[in-house]
TITIPA-442418 format. One line per 4 residues: for each residue x, y, z of N, C-alpha, C. Coordinates in nm, 3 decimals. Layout:
! TITIPA-442418
X Y Z X Y Z X Y Z  ...
END
This chain:
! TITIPA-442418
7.722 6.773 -2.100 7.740 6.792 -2.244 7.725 6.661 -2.321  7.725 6.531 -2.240 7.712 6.426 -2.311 7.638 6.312 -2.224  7.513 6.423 -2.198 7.379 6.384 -2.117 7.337 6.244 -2.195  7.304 6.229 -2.298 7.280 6.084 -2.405 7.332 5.978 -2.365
7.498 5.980 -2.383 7.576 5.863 -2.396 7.553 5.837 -2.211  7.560 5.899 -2.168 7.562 5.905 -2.001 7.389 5.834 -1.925  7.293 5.889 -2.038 7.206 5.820 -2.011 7.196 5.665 -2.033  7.235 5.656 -2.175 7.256 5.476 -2.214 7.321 5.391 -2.083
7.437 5.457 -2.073 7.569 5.418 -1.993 7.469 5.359 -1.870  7.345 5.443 -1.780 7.319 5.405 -1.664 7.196 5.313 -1.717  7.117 5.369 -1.834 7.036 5.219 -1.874 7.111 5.117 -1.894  7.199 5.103 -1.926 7.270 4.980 -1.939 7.270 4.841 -1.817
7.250 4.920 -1.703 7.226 4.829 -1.584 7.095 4.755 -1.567  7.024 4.836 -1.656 6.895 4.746 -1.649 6.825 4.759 -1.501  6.856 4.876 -1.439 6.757 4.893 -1.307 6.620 5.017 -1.342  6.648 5.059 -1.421 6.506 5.175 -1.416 6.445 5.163 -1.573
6.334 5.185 -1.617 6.294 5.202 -1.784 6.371 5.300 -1.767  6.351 5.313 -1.934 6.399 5.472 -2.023 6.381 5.574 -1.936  6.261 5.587 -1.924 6.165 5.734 -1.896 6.276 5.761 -1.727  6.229 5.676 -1.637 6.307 5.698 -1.536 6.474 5.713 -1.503
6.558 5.661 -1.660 6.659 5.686 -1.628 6.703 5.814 -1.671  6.647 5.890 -1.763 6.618 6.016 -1.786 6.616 6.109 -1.708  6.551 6.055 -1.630 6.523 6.090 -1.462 6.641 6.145 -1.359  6.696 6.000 -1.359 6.774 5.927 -1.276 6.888 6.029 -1.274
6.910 5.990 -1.464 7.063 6.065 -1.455 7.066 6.234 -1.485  6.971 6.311 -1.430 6.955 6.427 -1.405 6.963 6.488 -1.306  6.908 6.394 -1.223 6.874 6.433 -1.089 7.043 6.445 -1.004  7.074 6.330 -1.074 7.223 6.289 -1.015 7.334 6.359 -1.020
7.340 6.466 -1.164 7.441 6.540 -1.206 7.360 6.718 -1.145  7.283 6.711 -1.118 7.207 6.833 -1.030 7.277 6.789 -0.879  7.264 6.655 -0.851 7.310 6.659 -0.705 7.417 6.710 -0.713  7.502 6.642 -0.771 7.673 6.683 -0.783 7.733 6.810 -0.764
7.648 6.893 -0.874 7.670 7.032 -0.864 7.610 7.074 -0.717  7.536 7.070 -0.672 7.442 7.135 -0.536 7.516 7.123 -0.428  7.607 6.982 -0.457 7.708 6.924 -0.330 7.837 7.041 -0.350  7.828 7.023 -0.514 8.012 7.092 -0.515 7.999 7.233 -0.487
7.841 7.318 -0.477 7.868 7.454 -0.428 7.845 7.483 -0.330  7.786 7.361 -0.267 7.790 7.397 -0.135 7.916 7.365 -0.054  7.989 7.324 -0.112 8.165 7.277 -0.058 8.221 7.444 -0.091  8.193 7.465 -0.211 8.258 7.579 -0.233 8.191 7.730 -0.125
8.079 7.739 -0.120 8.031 7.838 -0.032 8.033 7.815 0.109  8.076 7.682 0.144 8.051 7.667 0.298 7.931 7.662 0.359  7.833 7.628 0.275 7.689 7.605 0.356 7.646 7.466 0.395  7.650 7.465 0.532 7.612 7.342 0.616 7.745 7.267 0.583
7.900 7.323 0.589 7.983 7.266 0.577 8.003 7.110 0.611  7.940 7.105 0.779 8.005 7.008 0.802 7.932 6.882 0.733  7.790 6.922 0.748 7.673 6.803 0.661 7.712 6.769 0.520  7.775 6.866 0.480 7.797 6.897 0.345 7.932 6.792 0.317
8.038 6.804 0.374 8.133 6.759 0.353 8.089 6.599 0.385  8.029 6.569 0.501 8.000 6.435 0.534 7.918 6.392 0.405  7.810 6.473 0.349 7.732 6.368 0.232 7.842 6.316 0.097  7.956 6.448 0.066 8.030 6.493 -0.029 8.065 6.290 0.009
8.130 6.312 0.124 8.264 6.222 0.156 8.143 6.054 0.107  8.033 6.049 0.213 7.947 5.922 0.168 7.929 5.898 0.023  7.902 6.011 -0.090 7.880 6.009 -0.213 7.994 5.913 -0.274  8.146 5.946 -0.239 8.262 5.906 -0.299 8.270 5.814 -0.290
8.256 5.754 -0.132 8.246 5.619 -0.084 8.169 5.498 -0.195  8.049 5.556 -0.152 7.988 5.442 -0.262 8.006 5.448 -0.437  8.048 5.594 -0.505 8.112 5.581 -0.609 8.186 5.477 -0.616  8.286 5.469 -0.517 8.383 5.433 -0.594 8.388 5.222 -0.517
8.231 5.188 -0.420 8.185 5.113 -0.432 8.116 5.019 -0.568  8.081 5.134 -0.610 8.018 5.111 -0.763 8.110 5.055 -0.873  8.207 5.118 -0.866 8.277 5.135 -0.980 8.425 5.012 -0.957  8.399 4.930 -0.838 8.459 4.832 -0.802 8.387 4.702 -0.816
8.266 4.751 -0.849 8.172 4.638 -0.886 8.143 4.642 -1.069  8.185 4.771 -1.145 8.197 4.769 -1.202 8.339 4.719 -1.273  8.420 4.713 -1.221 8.565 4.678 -1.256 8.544 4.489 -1.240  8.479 4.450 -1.145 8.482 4.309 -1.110 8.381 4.241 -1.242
8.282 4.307 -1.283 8.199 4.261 -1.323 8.152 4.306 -1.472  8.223 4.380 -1.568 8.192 4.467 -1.673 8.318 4.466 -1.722  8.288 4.533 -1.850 8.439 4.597 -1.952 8.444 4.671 -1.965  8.381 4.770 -1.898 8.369 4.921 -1.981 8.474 4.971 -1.977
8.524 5.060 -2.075 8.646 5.154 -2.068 8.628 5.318 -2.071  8.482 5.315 -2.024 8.486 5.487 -1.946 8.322 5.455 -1.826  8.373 5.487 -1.743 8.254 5.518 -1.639 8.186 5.631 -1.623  8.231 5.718 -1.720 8.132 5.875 -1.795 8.089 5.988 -1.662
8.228 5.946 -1.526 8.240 6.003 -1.404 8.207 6.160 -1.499  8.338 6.173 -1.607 8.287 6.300 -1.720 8.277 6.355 -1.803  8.164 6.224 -1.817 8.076 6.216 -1.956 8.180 6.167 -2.057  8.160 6.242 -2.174 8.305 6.195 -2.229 8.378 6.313 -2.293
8.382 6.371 -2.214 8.491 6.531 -2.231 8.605 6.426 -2.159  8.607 6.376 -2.046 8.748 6.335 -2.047 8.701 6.163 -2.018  8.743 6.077 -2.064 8.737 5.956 -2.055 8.811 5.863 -1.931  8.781 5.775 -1.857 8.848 5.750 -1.745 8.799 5.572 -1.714
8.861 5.523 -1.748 8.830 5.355 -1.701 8.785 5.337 -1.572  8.710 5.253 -1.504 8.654 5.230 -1.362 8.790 5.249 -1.265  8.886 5.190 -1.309 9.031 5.191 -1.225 9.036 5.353 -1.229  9.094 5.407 -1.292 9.148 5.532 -1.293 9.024 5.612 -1.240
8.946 5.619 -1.247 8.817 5.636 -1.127 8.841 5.615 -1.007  8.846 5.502 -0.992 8.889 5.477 -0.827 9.000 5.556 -0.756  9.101 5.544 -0.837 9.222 5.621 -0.779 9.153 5.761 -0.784  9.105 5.847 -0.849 9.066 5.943 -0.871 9.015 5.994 -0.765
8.872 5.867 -0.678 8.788 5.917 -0.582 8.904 5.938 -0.455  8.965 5.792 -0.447 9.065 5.776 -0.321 9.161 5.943 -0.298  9.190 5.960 -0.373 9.252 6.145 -0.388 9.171 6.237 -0.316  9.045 6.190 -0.361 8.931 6.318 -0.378 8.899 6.275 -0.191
8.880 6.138 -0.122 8.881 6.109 -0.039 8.989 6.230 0.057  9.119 6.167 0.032 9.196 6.245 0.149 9.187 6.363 0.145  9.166 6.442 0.006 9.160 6.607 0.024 9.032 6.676 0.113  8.977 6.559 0.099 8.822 6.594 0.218 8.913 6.602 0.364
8.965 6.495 0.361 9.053 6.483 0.477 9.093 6.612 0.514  9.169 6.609 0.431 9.286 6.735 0.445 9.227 6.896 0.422  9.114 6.933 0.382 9.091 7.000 0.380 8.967 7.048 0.512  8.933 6.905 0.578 8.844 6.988 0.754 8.982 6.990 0.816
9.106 6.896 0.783 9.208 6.913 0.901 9.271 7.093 0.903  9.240 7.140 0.764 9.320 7.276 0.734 9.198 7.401 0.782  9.092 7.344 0.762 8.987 7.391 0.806 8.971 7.408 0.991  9.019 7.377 1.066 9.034 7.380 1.144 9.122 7.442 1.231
9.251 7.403 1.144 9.348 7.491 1.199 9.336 7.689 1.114  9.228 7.661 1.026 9.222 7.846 0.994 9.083 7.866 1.077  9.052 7.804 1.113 8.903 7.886 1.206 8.951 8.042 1.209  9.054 8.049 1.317 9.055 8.200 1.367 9.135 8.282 1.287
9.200 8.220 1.192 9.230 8.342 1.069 9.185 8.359 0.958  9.003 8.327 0.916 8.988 8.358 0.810 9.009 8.483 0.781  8.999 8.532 0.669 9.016 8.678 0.611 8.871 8.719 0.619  8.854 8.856 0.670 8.767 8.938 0.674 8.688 8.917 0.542
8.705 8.954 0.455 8.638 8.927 0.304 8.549 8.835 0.271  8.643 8.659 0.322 8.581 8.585 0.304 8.415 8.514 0.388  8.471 8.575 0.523 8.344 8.598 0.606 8.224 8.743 0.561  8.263 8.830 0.526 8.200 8.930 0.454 8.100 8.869 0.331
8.151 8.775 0.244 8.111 8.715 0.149 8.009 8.619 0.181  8.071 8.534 0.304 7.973 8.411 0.319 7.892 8.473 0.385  7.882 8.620 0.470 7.745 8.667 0.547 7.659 8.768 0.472  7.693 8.815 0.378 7.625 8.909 0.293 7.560 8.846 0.184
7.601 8.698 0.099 7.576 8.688 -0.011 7.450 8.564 0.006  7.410 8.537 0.105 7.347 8.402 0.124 7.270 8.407 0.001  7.119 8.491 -0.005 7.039 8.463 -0.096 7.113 8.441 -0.223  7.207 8.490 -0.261 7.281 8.464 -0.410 7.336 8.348 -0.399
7.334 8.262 -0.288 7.409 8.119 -0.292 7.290 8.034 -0.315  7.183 8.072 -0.225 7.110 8.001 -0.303 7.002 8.017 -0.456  7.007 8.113 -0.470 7.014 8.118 -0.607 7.066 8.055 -0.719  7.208 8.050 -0.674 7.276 7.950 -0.749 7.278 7.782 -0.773
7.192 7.791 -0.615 7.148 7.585 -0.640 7.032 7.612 -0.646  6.950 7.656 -0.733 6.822 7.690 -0.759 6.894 7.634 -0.924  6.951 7.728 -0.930 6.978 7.724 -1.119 7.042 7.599 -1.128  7.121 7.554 -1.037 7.232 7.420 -1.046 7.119 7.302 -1.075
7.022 7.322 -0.953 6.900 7.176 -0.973 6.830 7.220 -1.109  6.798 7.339 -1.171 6.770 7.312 -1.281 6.843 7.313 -1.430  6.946 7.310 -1.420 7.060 7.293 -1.557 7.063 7.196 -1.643  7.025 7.100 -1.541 7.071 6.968 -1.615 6.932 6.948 -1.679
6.831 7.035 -1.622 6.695 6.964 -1.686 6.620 7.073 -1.819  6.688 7.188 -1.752 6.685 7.279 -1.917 6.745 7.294 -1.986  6.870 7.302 -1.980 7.011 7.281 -2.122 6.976 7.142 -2.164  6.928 7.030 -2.176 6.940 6.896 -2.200 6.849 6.835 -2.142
6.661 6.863 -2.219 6.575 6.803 -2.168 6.549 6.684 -2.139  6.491 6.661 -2.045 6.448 6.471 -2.094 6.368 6.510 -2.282  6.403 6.346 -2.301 6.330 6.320 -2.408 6.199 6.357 -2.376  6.132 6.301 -2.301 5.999 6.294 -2.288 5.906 6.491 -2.313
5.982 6.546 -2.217 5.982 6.664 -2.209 5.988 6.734 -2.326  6.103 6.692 -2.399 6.189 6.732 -2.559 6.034 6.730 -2.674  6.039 6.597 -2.632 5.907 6.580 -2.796 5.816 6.653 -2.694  5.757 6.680 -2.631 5.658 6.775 -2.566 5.655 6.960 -2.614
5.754 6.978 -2.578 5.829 7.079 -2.650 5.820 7.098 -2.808  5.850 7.051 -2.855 5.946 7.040 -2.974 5.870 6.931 -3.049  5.731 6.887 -3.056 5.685 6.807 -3.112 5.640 6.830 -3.257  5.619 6.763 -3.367 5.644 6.784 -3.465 5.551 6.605 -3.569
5.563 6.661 -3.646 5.463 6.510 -3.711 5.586 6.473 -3.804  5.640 6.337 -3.771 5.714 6.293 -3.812 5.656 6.208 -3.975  5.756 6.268 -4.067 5.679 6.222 -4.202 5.824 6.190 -4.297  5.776 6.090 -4.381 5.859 5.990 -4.464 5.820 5.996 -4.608
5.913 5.940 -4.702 5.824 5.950 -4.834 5.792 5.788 -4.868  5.700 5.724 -4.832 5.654 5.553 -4.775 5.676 5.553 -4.980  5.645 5.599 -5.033 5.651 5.566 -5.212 5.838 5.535 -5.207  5.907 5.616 -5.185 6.104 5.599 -5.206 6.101 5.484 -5.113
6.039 5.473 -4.973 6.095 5.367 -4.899 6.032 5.174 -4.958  5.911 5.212 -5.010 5.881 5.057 -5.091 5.937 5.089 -5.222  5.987 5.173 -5.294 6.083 5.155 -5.386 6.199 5.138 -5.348  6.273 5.151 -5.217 6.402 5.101 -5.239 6.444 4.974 -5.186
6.303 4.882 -5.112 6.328 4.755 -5.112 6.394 4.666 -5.211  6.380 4.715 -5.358 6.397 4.609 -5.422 6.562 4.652 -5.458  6.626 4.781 -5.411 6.776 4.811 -5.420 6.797 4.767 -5.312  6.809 4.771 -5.185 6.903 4.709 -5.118 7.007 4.614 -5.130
7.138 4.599 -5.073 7.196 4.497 -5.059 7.203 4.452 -4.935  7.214 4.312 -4.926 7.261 4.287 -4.775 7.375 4.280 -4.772  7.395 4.252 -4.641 7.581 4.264 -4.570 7.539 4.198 -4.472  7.680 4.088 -4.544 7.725 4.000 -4.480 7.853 4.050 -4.370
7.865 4.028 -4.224 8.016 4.030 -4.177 8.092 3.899 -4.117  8.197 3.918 -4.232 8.286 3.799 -4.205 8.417 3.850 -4.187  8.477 3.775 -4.094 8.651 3.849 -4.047 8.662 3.954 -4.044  8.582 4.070 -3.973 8.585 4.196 -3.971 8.575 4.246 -4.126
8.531 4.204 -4.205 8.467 4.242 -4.313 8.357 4.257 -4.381  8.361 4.334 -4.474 8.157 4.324 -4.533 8.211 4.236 -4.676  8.061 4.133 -4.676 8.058 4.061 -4.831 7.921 4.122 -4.851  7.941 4.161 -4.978 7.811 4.219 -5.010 7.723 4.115 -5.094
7.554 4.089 -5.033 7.467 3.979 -5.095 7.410 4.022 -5.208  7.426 4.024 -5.318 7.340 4.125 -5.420 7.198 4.067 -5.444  7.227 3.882 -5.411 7.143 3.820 -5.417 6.993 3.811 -5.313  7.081 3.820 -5.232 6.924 3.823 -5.040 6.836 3.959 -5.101
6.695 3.924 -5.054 6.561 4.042 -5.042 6.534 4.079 -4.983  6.531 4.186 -4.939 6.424 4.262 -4.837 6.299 4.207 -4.828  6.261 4.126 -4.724 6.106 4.078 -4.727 6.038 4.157 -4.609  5.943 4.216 -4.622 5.882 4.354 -4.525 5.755 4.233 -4.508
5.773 4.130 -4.482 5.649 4.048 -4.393 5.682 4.070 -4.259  5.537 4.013 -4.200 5.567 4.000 -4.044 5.592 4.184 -3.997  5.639 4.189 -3.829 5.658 4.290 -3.797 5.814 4.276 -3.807  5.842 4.445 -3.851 6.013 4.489 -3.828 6.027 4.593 -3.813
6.138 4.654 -3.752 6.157 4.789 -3.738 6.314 4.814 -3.863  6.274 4.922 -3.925 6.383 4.935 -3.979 6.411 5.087 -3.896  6.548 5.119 -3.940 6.612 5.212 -3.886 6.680 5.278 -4.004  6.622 5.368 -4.080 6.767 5.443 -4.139 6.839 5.488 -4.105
6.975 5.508 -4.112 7.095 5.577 -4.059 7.214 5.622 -4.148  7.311 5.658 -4.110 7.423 5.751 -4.216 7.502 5.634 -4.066  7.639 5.590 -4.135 7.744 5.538 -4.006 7.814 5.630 -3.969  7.813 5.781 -4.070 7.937 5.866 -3.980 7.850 5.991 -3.882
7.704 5.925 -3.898 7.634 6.043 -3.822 7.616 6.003 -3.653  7.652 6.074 -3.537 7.630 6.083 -3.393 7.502 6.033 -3.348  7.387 6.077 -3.388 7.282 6.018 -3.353 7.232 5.961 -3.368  7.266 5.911 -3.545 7.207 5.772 -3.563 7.299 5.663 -3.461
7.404 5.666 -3.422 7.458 5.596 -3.358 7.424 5.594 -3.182  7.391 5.698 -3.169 7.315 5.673 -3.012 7.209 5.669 -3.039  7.113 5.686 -3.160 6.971 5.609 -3.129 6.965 5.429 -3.161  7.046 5.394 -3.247 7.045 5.249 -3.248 7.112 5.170 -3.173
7.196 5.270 -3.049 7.244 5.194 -2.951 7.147 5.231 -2.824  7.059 5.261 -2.796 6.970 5.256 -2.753 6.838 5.179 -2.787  6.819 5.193 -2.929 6.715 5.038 -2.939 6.776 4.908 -2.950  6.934 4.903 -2.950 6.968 4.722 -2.873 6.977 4.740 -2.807
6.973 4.824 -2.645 6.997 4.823 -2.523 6.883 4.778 -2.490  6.721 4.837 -2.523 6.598 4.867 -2.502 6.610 4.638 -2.532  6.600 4.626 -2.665 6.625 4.509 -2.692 6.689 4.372 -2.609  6.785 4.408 -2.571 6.848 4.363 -2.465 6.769 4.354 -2.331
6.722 4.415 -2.252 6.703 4.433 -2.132 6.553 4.394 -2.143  6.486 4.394 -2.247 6.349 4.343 -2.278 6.334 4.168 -2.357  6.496 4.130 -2.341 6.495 3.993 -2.426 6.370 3.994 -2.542  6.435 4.092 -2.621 6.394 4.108 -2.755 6.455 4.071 -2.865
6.487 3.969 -2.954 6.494 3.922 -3.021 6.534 4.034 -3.138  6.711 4.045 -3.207 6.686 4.145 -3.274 6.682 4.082 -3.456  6.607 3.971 -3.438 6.569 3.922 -3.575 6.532 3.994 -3.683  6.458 4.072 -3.633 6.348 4.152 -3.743 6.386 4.272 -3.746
6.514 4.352 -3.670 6.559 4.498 -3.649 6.658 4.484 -3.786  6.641 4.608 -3.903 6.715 4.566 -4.018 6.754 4.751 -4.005  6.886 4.748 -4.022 6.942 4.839 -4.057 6.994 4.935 -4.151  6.885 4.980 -4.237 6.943 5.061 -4.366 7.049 5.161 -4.367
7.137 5.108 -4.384 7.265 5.228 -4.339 7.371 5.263 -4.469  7.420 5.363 -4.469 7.523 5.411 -4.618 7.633 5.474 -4.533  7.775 5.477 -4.593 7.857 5.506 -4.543 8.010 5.450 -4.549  8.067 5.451 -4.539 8.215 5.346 -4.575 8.232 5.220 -4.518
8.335 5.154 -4.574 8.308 5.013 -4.527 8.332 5.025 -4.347  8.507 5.117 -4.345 8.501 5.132 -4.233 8.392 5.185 -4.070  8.369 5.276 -4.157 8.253 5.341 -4.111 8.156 5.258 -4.050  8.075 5.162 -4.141 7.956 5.101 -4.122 8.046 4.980 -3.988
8.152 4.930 -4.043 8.174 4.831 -3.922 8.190 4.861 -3.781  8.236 5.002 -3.782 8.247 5.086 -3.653 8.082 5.097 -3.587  8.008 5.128 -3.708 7.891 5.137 -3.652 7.848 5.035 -3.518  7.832 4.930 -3.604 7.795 4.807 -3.599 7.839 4.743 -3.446
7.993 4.789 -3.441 8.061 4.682 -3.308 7.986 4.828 -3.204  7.957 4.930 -3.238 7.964 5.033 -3.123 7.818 5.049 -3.106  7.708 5.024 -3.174 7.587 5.050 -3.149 7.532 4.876 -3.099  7.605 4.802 -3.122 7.595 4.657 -3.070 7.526 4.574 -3.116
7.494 4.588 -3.256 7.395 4.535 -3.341 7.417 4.426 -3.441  7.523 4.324 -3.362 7.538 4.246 -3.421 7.441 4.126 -3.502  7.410 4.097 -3.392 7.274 4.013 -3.420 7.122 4.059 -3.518  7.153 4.221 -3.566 7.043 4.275 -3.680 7.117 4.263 -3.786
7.021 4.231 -3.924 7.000 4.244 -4.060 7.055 4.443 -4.068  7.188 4.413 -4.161 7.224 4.504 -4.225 7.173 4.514 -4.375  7.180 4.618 -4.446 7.109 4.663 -4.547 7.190 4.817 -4.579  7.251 4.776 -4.735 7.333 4.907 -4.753 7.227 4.984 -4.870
7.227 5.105 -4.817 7.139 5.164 -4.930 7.227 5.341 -4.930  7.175 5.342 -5.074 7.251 5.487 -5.150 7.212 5.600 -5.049  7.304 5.671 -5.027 7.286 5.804 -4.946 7.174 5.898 -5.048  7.175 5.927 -5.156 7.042 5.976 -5.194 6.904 5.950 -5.191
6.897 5.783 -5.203 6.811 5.708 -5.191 6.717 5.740 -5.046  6.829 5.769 -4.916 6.791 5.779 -4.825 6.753 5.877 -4.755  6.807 5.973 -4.800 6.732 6.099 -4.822 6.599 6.133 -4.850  6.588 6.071 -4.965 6.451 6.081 -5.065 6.344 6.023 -4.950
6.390 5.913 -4.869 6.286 5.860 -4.812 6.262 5.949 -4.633  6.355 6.017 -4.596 6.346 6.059 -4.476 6.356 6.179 -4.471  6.311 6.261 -4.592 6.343 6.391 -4.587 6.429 6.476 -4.541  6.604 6.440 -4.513 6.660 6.414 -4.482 6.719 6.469 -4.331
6.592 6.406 -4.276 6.627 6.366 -4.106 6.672 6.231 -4.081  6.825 6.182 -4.013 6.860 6.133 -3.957 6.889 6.091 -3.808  6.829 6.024 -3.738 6.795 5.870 -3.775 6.672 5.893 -3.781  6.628 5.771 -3.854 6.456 5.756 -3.851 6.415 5.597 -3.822
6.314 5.558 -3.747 6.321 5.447 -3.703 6.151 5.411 -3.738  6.131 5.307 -3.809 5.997 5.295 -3.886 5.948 5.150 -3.843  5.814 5.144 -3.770 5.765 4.958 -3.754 5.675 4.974 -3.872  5.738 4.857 -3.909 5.672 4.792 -4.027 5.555 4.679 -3.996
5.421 4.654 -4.006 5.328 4.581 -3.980 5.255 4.493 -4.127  5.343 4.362 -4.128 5.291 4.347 -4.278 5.281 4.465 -4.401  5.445 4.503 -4.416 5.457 4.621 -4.501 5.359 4.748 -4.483  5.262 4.764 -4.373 5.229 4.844 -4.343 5.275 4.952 -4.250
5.289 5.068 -4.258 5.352 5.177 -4.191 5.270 5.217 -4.074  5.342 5.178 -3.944 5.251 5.201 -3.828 5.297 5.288 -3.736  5.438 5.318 -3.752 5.512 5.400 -3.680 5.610 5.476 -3.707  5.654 5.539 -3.716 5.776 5.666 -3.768 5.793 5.739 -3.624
5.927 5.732 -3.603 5.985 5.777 -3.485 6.146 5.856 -3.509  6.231 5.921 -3.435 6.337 5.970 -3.460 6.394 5.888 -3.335  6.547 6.028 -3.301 6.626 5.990 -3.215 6.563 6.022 -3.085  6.476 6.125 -3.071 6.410 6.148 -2.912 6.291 6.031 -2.902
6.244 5.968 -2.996 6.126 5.891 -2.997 6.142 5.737 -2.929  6.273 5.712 -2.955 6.279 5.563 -2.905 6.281 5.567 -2.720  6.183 5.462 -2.736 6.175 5.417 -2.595 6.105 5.296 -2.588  6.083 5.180 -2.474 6.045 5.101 -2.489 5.892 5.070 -2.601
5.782 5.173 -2.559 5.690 5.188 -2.614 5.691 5.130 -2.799  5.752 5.209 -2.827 5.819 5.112 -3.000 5.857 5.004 -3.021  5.856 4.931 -2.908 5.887 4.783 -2.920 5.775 4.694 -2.858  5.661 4.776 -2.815 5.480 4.745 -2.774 5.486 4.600 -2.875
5.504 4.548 -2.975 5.429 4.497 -3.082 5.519 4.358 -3.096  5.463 4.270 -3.138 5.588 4.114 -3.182 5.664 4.129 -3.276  5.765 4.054 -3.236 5.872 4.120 -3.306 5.926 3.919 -3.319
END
């Protein structure tokens, strides 16, 4: 349910591009399920339980390297329906460890009294078990496409009104942050030389906030320079500063502009993410659009 933030979370390591972590973290939450019904149906128990038990192992290998070496305060074990620090993870797996335990030791001692039913079930229903990890490996990839897949699907000609957006260069303000505060520049310009990407956004909207925390991640891991990334954003003071520490965009040019204003220029789809080429319009992209590819150009 919070396939996105879960994707960032594993780009964040900087081991696979975009496209492949898309991938990555699909494939991974398909395993999970495939493992957990086959625990639950008893197929290839014992293989089953041994991969279950190796899986945990190195989880919670991971997440000790994450505790040594990171800050995070959720490891998105799930997603973020429930939130859980790398520690409270660990303890979590170590549990999940002994009940493996404890459950071949109980397993053993019921060999010869299962209930009729339940052997009835596990010998009659096979094809419907696997049926069910048929649908399990594909859940994660049809409820919650890859991007790539998504704009394939769902593609569409992304369009702007370029007349509202070079008219509202000359409204902008900048923002300044000092002591956890905004000073507003009435004085600083928008100068659309050189290449830049601007980004419109709303601060109390969800996706503008996971798409611009995804183009400083992209930024980041590509030692990209976020000089020229300027942020047109409207919204409360609080609001916008929340933005800001949570999409990680410290180091970009903020830019407060009127929520109508911004509208007018994005027809009002939020986020919209635009490279600018010597004030020329070369790219218009959304929230499924960002990926390294948008950052092809000097920046």
């Amino acid at each position: 349910m919070s396939i996105d933030e879960f994707e960032l979370y594993i780009y964040s390591f900087d081991i696979f591009n975009f496209l492949l972590t898309t991938l990555f973290s699909r494939m991974l939450i398909a395993a999970e399920m495939v493992l957990g019904l086959m625990l639950v149906f008893r197929m290839n128990y014992k293989i089953t339980r041994q991969i279950t038990l190796v899986s945990l192992i190195l989880f919670t290998l991971f997440l000790l390297y994450v505790l040594a070496f990171r800050d995070d305060d959720n490891c998105h074990c799930f997603g973020d329906l429930v939130k859980l620090s790398p520690l409270e993870s660990i303890v979590k797996n170590v549990v999940l460890i002994g009940v493996l335990f404890f459950v071949k030791t109980q397993r053993h001692r019921d060999t010869e009294t299962q209930s009729r039913f339940v052997d009835l079930f596990v010998n009659r229903f096979i094809d419907f078990r696997k049926v069910l990890l048929v649908v399990a490996v594909m859940i994660p990839f049809v409820v919650t496409p890859m991007d790539s897949v998504y704009k394939m699907i769902y593609s569409s000609e992304k369009e702007i009104s370029s007349v509202d957006l070079y008219e509202s260069f000359d409204k902008l303000v900048a923002m300044d942050f000092i002591d956890n505060d905004i000073v507003f520049d009435s004085v600083s310009v928008f100068e659309a030389k050189g290449d830049k990407i601007v980004a419109l956004v709303s601060s109390g909207c969800k996706y503008c906030r996971l798409g611009v925390k995804k183009l400083s991640m992209i930024m980041k891991n590509k030692d990209i320079s976020p000089d020229n990334v300027n942020i047109f954003i409207w919204g409360s003071r609080e609001g916008i500063l929340n933005f800001r520490e949570e999409t990680m965009t410290e180091g970009c040019s903020y830019w407060h502009i009127m929520p109508h204003e911004a509208v007018d220029i994005t027809l009002g789809r939020f986020p919209i993410f635009i490279v600018l080429k010597e004030k020329e319009i070369v790219n218009i992209s959304d929230f499924r659009d960002i990926d390294e590819s948008l950052l092809n150009f000097e920046l």
